[in-house]
N, C-alpha and C positions, 0 to 999 in steps of 0.2 A: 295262614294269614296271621301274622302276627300284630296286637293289641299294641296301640297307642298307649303315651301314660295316661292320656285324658278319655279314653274309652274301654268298655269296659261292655261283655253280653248278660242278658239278662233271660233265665231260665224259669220252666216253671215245668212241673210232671201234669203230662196231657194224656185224655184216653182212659182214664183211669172205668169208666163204668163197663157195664157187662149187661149182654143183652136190654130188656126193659128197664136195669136199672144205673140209673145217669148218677156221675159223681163231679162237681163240680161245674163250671162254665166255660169248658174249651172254645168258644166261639172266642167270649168276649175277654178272654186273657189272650189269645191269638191274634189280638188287636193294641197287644202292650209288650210282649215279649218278644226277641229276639231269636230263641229258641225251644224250643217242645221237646220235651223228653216223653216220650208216646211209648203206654205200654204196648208190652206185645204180644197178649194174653194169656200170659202164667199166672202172675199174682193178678192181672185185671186186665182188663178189655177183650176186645175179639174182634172176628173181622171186618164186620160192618161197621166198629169203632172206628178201627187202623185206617179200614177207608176213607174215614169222615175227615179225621183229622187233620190224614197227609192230603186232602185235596184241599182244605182251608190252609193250613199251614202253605201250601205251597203258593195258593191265591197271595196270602199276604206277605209271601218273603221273607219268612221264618226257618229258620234251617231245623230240619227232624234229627233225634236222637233216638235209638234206639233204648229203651227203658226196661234193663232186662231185668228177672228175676227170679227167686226160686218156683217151681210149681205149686202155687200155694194159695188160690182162688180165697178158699173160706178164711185165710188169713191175713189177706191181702199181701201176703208177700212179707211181712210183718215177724215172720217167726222160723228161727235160724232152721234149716236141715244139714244137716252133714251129710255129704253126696260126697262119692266113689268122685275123683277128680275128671278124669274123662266123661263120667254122666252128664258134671255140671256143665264140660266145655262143652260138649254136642248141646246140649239144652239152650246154651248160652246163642249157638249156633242158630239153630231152631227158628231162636224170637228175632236175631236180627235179619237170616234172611227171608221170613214173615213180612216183615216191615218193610223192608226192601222191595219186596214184589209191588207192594201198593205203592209206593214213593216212584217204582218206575213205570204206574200207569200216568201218573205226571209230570211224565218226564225227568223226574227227580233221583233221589237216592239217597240211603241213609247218610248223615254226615258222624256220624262221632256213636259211642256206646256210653254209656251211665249206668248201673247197678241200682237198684231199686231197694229200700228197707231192710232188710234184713241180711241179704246180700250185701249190699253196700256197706253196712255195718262191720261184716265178718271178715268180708276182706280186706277192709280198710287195716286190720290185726292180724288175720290167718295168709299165712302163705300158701298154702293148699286151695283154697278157695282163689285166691288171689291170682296164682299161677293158671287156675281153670278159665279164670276171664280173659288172661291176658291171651292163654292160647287158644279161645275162640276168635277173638279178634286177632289173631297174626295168621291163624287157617282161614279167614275169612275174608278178610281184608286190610292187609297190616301199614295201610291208610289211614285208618279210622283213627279219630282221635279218643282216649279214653278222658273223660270226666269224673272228677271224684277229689279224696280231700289230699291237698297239698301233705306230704310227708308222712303218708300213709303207705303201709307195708303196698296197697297196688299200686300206689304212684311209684314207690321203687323197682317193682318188679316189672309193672310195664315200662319205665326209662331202660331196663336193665336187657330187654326185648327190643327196643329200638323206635318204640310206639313213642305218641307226641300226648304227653299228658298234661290236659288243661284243669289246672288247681281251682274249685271250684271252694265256695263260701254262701251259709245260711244266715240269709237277713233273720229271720224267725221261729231259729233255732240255738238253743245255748249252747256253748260248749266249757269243757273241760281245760283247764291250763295247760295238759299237753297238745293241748289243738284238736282233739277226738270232740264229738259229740256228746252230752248229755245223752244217758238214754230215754227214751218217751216215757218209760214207767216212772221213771222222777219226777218230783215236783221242776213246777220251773222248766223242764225241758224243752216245750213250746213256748216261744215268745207271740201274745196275741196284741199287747199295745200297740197301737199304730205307730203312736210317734215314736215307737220306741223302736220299733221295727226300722222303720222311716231313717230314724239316726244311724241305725246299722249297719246300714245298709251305703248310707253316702260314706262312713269310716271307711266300712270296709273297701271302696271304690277308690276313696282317694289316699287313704294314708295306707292302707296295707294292715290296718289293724282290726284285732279282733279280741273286745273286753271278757273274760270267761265270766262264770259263772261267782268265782270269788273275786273278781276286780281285775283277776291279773289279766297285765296286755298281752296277745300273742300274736306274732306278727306272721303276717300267712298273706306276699301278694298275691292276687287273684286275678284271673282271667274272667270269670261267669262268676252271677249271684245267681244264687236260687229262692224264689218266693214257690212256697207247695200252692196247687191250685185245690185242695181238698180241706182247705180251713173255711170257717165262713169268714165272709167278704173277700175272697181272695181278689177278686179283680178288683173291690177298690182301694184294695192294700197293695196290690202291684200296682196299680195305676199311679198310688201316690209315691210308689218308691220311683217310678220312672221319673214322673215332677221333679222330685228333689234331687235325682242325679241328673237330668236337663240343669235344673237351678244354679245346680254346683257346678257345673260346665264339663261334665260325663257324658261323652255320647253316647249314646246305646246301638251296637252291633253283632250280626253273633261272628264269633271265635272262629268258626269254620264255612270257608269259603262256598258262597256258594255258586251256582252255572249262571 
């Protein structure tokens, strides 16, 4: 399904706790997003999460993403490994059809893949890692849409595979003038102002633009925004970015079709 210019999905990483202990408010960002990117308990969650999730998610019409990552629990996923490239694609394998299984007790099914921290980072640059995502999802199901950052070594390697790659952009996260990320150990690499989030969030929706870190513009259009659900107030920091993309005349849908 291809995006309007006046509409635009809006994501947010779900799922993220493990056993007893809960990270964030999947309920009530489920009730503002568009789409869920649901761990699939490598770097967090587990079954009973994956349950949880995809059966809210699906109540309220939200499309699931499968939220992979390296195995990396006490790190949350957070801290790079270098994996044999077949390991990573089986592993990769693993979590989405994980998620899958719970998504077709609701009649549902995974819609798309996303890379989680560290992952996402690495192959955003590495083509080794990059290539191991991409041939999970094309052994998988070379359907699936992957998500991640516009003109990043995996958006080339997945176009270069045949896969449909949705260019995705952080309300409330900095980036670098070549379009890459800040990394989290910098200052400044989390953006927590609202309103500041809030403006970044409508830029990036309507104009395609993206201010880095030293001022300069990078223009990056975008299909999905991402707000993390692991900040505090995330829900009434998504909730106010949805307002001001309503306001601005953005409508909010997710990227990938659902039943």
């Amino acid at each position: 399904m291809e995006l309007s210019a006046n509409s635009i999905d809006l994501n947010a990483d779900l799922g993220e706790g493990f056993g007893s202990w809960r990270l964030g408010d999947d309920e009530g960002l489920l009730g503002i997003v568009t789409s869920a990117n649901v761990a699939c308990g490598f770097h967090a969650g587990d079954a009973v999460t994956m349950r949880r999730v995809c059966e809210q998610a699906a109540d309220r019409g939200v499309a699931i993403g499968a939220q992979v990552g390296y195995r990396d629990l006490p790190g949350f996923g957070r801290r790079r490994i270098d994996y044999e490239p077949m390991e990573l694609r089986d592993e990769i394998i693993y979590q989405i059809a994980a998620l899958d299984g719970f998504c077709r007790l609701q009649e549902e099914k995974v819609r798309y893949v996303k890379p989680h921290g560290a992952l996402y980072n690495t192959a955003a640059v590495d083509v080794y890692q990059a290539s191991a995502v991409v041939a999970a999802i094309v052994d998988y199901d070379r359907q699936l849409p992957v998500l991640c950052l516009p003109g990043s070594t995996l958006a080339e390697v997945a176009t270069g595979a045949g896969l449909r790659v949705v260019a995705e952009g952080y309300a409330d996260r900095a980036y670098q003038p070549d379009g890459t990320l800040v990394p989290r150990r910098q200052p400044g690499a989390v953006i927590s102002t609202v309103d500041s989030v809030v403006a970044r969030a409508v830029r990036m929706a309507t104009t395609g633009e993206i201010v880095a870190i030293d001022d300069t513009l990078v223009e990056r259009p975008l299909e999905s925004i991402c707000v993390h659900g692991d900040t505090p107030g995330a829900v009434e920091l998504a909730r106010r970015v949805r307002e001001a993309l309503d306001a601005s005349g953005v409508s909010l849908k997710p990227f990938a079709a659902l039943m």
